[in-house]
TIKELO-267214 format. One record per residue (C-alpha): residue number from 1; x negated, y, z negated; chain. Coordinates in Angstrom, 3 decimals. Layout:
TIKELO-267214
PT seq       xx       yy       zz mol
PT NUM        X        Y        Z   A
...
END
This chain:
TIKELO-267214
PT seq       xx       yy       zz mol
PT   1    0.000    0.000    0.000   A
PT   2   -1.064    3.383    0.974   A
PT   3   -0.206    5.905   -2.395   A
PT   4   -1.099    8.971   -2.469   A
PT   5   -1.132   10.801   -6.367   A
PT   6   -1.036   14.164   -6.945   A
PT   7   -1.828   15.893  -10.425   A
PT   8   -2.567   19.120  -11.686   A
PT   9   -4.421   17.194  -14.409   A
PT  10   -7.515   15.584  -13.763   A
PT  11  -10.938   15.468  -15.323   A
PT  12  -12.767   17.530  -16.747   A
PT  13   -9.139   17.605  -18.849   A
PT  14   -9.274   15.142  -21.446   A
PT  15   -5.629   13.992  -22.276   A
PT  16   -3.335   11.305  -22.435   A
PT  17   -2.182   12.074  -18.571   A
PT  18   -5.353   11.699  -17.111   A
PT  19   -6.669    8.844  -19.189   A
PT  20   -3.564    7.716  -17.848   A
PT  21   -3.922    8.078  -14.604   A
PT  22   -7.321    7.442  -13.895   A
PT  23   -7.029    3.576  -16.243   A
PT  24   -3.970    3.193  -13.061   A
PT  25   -6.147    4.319  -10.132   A
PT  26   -8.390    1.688  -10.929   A
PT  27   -6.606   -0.997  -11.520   A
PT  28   -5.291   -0.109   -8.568   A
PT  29   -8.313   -0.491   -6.271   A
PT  30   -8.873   -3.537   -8.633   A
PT  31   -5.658   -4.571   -6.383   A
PT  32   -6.833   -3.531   -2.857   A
PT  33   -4.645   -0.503   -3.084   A
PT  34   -5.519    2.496   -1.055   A
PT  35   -5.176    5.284   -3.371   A
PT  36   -5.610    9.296   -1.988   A
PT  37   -6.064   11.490   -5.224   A
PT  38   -4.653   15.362   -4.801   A
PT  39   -6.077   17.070   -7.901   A
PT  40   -7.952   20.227   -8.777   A
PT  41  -11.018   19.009   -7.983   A
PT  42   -9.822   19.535   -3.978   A
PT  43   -8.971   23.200   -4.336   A
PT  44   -9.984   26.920   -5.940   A
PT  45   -8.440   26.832   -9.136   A
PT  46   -8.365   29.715  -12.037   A
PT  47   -8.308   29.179  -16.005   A
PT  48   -4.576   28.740  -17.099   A
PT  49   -3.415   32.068  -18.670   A
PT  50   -3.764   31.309  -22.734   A
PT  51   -5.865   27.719  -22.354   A
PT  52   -8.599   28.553  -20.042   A
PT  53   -9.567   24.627  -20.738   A
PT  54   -7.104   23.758  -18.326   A
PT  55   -8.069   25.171  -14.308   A
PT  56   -4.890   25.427  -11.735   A
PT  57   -5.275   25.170   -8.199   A
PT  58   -4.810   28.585   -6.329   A
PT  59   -2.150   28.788   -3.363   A
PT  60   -2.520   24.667   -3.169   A
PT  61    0.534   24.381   -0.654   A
PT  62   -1.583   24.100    3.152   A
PT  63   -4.643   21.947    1.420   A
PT  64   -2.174   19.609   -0.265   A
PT  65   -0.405   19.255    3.133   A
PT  66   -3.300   18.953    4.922   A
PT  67   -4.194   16.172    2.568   A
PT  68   -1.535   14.349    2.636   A
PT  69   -1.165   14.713    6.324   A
PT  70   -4.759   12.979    6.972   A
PT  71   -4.087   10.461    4.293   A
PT  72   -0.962    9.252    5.821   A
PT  73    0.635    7.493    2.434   A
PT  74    3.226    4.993    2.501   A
PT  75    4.427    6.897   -1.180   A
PT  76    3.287    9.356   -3.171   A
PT  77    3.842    9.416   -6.506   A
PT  78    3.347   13.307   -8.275   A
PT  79    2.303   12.728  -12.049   A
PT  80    3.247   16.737  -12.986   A
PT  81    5.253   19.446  -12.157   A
PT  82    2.358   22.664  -11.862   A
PT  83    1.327   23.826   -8.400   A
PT  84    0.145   20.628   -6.978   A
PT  85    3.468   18.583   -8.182   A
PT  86    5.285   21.279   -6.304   A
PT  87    3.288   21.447   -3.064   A
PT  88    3.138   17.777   -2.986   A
PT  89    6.982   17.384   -3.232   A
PT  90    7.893   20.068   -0.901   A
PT  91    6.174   18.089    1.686   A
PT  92    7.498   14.758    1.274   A
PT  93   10.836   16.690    1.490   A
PT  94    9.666   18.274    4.795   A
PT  95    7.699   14.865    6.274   A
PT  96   10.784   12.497    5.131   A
PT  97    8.019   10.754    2.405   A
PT  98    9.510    9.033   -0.418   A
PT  99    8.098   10.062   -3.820   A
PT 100    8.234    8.803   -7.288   A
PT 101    7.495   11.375  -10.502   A
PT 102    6.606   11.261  -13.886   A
PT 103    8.025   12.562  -16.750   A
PT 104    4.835   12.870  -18.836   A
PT 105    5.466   15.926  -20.962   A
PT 106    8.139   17.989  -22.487   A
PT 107    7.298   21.248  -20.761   A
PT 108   10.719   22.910  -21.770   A
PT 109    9.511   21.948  -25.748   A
PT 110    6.234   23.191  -25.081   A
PT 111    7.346   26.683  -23.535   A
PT 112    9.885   26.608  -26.192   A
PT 113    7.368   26.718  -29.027   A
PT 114    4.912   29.257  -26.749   A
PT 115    7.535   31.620  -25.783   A
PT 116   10.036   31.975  -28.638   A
PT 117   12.474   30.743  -26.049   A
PT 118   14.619   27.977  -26.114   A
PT 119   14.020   25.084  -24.945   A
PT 120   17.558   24.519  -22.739   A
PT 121   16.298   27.829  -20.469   A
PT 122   13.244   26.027  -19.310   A
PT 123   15.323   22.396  -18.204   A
PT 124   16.775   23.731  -14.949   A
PT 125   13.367   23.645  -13.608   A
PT 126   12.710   20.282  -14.252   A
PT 127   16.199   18.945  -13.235   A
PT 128   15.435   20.421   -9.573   A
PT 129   11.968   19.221   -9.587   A
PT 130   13.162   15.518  -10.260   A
PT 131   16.065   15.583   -8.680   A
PT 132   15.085   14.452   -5.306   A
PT 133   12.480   11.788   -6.921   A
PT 134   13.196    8.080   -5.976   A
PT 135   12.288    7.029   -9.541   A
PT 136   11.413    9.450  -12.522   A
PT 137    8.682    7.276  -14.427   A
PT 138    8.726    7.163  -18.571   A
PT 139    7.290    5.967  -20.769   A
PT 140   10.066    5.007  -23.031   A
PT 141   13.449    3.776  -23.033   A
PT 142   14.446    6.655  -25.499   A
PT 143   12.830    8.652  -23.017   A
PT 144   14.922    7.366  -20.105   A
PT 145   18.431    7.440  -22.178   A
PT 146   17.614   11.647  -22.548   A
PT 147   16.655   12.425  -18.987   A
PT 148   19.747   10.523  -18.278   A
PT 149   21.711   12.760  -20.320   A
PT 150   20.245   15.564  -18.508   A
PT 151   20.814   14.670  -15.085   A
PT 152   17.964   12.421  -14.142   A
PT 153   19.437    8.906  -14.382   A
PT 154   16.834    7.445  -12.122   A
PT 155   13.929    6.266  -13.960   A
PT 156   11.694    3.439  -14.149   A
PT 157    9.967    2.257  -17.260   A
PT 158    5.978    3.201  -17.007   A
PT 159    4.024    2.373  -20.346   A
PT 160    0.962    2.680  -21.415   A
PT 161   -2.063    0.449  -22.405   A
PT 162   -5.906    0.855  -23.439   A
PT 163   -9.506   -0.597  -22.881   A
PT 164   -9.400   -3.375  -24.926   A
PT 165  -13.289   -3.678  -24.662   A
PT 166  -13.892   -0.171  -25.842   A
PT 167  -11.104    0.680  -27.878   A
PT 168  -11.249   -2.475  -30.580   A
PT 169  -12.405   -3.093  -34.928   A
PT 170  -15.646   -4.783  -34.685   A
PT 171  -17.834   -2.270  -33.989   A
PT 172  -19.484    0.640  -35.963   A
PT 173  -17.848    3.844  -37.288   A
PT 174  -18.607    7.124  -36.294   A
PT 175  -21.729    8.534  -38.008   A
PT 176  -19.968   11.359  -39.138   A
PT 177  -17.211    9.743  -40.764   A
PT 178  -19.799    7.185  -42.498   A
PT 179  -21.385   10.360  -44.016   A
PT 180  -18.274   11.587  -45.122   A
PT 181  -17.076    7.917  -47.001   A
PT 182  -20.581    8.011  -48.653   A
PT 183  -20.296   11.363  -49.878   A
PT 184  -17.329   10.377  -51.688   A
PT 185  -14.664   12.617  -49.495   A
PT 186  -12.350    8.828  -48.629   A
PT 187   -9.832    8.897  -47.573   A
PT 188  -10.450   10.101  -43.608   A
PT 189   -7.777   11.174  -42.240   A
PT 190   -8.004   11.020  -38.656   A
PT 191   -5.528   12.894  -35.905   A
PT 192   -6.957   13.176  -32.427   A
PT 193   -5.513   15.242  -29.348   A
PT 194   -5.098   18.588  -27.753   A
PT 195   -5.662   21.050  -30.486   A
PT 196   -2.703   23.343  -29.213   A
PT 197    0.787   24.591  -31.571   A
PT 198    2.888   22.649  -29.559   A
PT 199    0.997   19.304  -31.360   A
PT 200    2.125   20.535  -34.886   A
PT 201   -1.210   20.208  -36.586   A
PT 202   -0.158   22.767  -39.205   A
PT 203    1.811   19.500  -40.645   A
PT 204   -1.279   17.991  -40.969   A
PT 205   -3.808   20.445  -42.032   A
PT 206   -1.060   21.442  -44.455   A
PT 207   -0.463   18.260  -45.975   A
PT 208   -0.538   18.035  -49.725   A
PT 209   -2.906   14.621  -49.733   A
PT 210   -6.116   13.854  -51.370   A
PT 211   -9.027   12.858  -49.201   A
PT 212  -10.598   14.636  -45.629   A
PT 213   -8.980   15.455  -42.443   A
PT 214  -10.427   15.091  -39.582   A
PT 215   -9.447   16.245  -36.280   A
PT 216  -10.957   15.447  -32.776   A
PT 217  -10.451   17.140  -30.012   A
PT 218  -10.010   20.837  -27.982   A
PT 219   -7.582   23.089  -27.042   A
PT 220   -6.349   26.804  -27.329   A
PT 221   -5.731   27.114  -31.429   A
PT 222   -8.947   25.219  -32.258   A
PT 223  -11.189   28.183  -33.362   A
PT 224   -7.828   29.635  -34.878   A
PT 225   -7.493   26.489  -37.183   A
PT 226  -10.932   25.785  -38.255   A
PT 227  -10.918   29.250  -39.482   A
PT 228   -7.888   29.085  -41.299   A
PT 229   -8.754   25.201  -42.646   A
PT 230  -12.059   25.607  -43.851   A
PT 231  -12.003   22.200  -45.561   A
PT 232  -10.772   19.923  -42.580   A
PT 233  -13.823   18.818  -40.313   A
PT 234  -13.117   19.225  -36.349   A
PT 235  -15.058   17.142  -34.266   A
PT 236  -14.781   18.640  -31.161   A
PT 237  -13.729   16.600  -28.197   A
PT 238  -14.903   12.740  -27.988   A
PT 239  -14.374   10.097  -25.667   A
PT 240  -15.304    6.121  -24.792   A
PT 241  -17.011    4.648  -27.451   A
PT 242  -17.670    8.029  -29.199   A
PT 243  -14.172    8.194  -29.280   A
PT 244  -13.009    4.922  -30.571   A
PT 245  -16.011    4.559  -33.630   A
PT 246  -14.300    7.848  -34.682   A
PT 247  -10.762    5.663  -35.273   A
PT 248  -13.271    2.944  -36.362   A
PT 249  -14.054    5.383  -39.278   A
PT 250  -11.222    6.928  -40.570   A
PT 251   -8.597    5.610  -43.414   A
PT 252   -5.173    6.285  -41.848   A
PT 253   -4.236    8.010  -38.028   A
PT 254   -2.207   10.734  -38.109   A
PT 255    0.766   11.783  -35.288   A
PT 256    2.415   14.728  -36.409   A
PT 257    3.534   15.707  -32.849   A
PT 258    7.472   16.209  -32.684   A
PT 259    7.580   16.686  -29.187   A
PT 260    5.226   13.712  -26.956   A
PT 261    6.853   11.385  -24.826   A
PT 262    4.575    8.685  -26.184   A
PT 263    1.376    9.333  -27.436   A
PT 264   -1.774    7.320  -25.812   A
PT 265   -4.003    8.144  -28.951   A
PT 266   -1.687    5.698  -31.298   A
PT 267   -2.001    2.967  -28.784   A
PT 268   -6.181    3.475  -29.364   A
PT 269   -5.865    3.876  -33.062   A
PT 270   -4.210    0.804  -33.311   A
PT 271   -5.787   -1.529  -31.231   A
PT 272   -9.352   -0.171  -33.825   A
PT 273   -7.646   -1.148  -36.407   A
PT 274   -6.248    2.001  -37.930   A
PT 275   -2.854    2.277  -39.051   A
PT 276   -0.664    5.063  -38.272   A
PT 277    1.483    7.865  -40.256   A
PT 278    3.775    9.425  -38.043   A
PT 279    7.269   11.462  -38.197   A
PT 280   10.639    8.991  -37.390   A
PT 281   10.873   11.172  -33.880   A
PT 282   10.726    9.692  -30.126   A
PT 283    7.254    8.587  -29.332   A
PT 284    6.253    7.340  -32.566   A
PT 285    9.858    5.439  -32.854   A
PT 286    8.849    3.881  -29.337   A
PT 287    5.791    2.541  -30.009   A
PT 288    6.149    1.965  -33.598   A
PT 289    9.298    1.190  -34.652   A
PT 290   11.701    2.550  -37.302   A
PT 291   10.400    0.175  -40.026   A
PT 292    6.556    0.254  -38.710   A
PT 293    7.007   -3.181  -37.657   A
PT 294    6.548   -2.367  -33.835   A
PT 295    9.176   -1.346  -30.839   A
PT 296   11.373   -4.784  -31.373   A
PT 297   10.378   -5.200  -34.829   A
PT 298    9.147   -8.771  -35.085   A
PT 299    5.614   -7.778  -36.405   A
PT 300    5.037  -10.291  -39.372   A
PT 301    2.963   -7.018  -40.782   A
PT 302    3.150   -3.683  -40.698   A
PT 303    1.288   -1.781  -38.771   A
PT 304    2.573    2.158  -39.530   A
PT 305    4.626    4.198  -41.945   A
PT 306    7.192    6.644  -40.083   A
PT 307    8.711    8.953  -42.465   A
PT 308   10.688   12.397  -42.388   A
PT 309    7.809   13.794  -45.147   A
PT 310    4.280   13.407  -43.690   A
PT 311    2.206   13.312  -46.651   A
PT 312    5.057    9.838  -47.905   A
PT 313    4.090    8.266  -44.467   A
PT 314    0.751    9.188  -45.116   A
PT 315    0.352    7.892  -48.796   A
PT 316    2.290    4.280  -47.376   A
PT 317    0.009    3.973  -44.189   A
PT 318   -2.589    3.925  -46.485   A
PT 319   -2.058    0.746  -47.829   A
PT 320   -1.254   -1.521  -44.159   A
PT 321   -2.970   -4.318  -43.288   A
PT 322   -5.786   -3.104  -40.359   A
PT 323   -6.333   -6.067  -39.027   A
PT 324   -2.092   -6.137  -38.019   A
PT 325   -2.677   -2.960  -36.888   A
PT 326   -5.402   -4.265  -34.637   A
PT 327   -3.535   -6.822  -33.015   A
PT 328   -0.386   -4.902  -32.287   A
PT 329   -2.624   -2.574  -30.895   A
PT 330   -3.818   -5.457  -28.438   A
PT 331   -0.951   -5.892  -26.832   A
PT 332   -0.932   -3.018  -24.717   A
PT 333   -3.050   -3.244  -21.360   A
PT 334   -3.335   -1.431  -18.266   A
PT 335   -2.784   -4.593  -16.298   A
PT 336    1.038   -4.715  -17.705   A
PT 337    1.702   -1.476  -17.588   A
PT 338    0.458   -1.055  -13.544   A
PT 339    2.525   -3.519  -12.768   A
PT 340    5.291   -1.530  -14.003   A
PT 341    4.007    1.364  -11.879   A
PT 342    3.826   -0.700   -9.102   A
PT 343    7.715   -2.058   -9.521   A
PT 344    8.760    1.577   -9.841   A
PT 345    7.021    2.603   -6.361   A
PT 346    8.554   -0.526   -4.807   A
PT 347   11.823    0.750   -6.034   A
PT 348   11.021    4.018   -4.485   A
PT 349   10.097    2.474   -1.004   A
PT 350   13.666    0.889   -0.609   A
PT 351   15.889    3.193    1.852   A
PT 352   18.042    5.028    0.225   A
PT 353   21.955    4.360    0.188   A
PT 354   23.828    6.089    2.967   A
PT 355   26.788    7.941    1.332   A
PT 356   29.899    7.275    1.938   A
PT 357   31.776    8.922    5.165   A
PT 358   33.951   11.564    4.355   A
PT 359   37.525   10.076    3.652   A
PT 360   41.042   12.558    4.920   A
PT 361   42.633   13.296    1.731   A
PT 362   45.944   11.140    1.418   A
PT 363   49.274   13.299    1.363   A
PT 364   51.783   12.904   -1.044   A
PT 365   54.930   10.669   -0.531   A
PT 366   58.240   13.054   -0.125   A
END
């Protein structure tokens, strides 16, 4: 299959998306998939106003088609809805191309908590954007159920999984959070992510719990917040192996985001070993579970404590089993969860249903 994927996320961004999508785009080529990527890296691009960490591609619309022209893809599937998402889409409209989407990330919640707006202002966009998709890809079935409510009842299920050779409990912690167990400053607890105020870290900086917190990662409210935490130890962005001995090391993982569709980082924190405190919200719920027992809740252990109060969650997740959290964690790979990608653009490759012909409205009887 010829797919062509277009993102306005792509390295150097370090998120969940593009972990995402680049873990896909090789399993992919594992497959003998052709695979045409449209990211930043093919245009101009200027900082984003307010998180200069994140480059946009400048007046992407005749590159992209150009692109996509010379590539020729049976599909293309358009992981996010900035410039590129939008150039991309307009011309599979124009060229008769199916395309799939992705529901990755609550932009209205995110603008919402940015702007002062709400949230409801910013979903028109998103309805017209998906609208014409073949399948709207999730992550969740929670996730799904909403977009449904919203207008978007086609969607496919796309999850999630991680590098089970890198992202595993038998290997060394961090050095850093070694030093900070010997020093006496247990428990570590870990959150790691975009350090922006849509992720709620104030819930975790905030939180009324002996020990150290630890955060990894960058964004636009990271100089803000180790200024106004003095006491919390930021890391700075990590990745591979970096990245998982810093799980490795820490006590408890903490989610405090109220607003991702899933949340890649408690997949890795798991499958090291680490169990998770989280809020009872959609994400968390998903992977999780209401009782911490995982999604279907047949873990024999578990593996996370979800709870309206952070710092209760916290205190409970303390005391789980690692080595349940560590095999839960297993369970996700990127071989399952392509496959799912693949049956969603296989769904979007069959025609489309022809609508019914116009029907002459019958009269009334006298």
């Amino acid at each position: 299959m010829r797919i062509a994927i277009a993102s306005d996320a792509w390295f150097p961004q370090v998120n969940g998306v593009v972990r995402t999508l680049a873990a896909t785009v090789a399993e992919l080529d594992r497959r003998g998939h052709e695979v045409e990527l449209i990211t930043p890296l093919r245009f101009a691009t200027l900082p984003m106003p307010g998180y200069s960490q994140i480059r946009l591609a400048l007046a992407p619309r005749f590159t992209a088609r150009r692109l996509l022209d010379g590539f020729a893809p049976d599909i293309v599937h358009i992981a996010t809805e900035g410039p590129i998402g939008w150039s991309a889409r307009g011309w599979c409209i124009a060229r008769g191309v199916p395309f799939t989407s992705a529901f990755h990330t609550r932009f209205p919640d995110y603008l919402a908590v940015r702007t002062g707006m709400d949230a409801e202002w910013f979903w028109p966009v998103l309805r017209r954007f998906h609208a014409p998709s073949r399948a709207v890809m999730v992550s969740t079935p929670t996730l799904a159920a909403e977009l449904a409510a919203r207008g978007l009842p086609r969607t496919a299920l796309w999850g999630r999984g991680i590098d089970g050779w890198t992202f595993r409990p038998d290997r060394p912690p961090h050095p850093a959070l070694a030093a900070l167990k010997a020093q006496g400053r247990g428990p570590i607890l870990l959150n790691v992510g975009r350090v922006a105020p849509e992720k709620n870290l104030e819930a975790f900086l905030t939180a009324d719990v002996p020990g150290t917190k630890v955060v990894v990662g960058d964004g636009p409210a990271l100089e803000s917040l180790r200024s106004r935490f003095p006491a919390a130890v930021f890391l700075g962005a990590l990745a591979g192996e970096d990245l998982a001995s810093a799980y490795r090391g820490a006590d408890v993982f903490v989610f405090p985001s109220l607003t991702d569709t899933f949340g890649l980082v408690v997949l890795e924190a798991l499958a090291c070993g680490l169990p998770v405190a989280a809020f009872p919200v959609a994400g968390p719920l998903d992977i999780l579970g209401r009782d911490g027992r995982g999604a279907d809740g047949a873990m024999p252990a578990t593996i996370a404590a979800l709870d309206p109060s952070l710092p209760s969650a916290i205190h409970r997740a303390l005391r789980l089993d690692r080595s349940a959290a560590a095999v839960y964690g297993a369970r996700f790979t990127w071989e399952r969860a392509t496959d799912q990608f693949l049956a969603a653009l296989e769904l979007g490759l069959q025609p489309e249903p022809k609508p019914l012909p116009a029907r002459a409205p019958v009269s009334e009887p006298a």
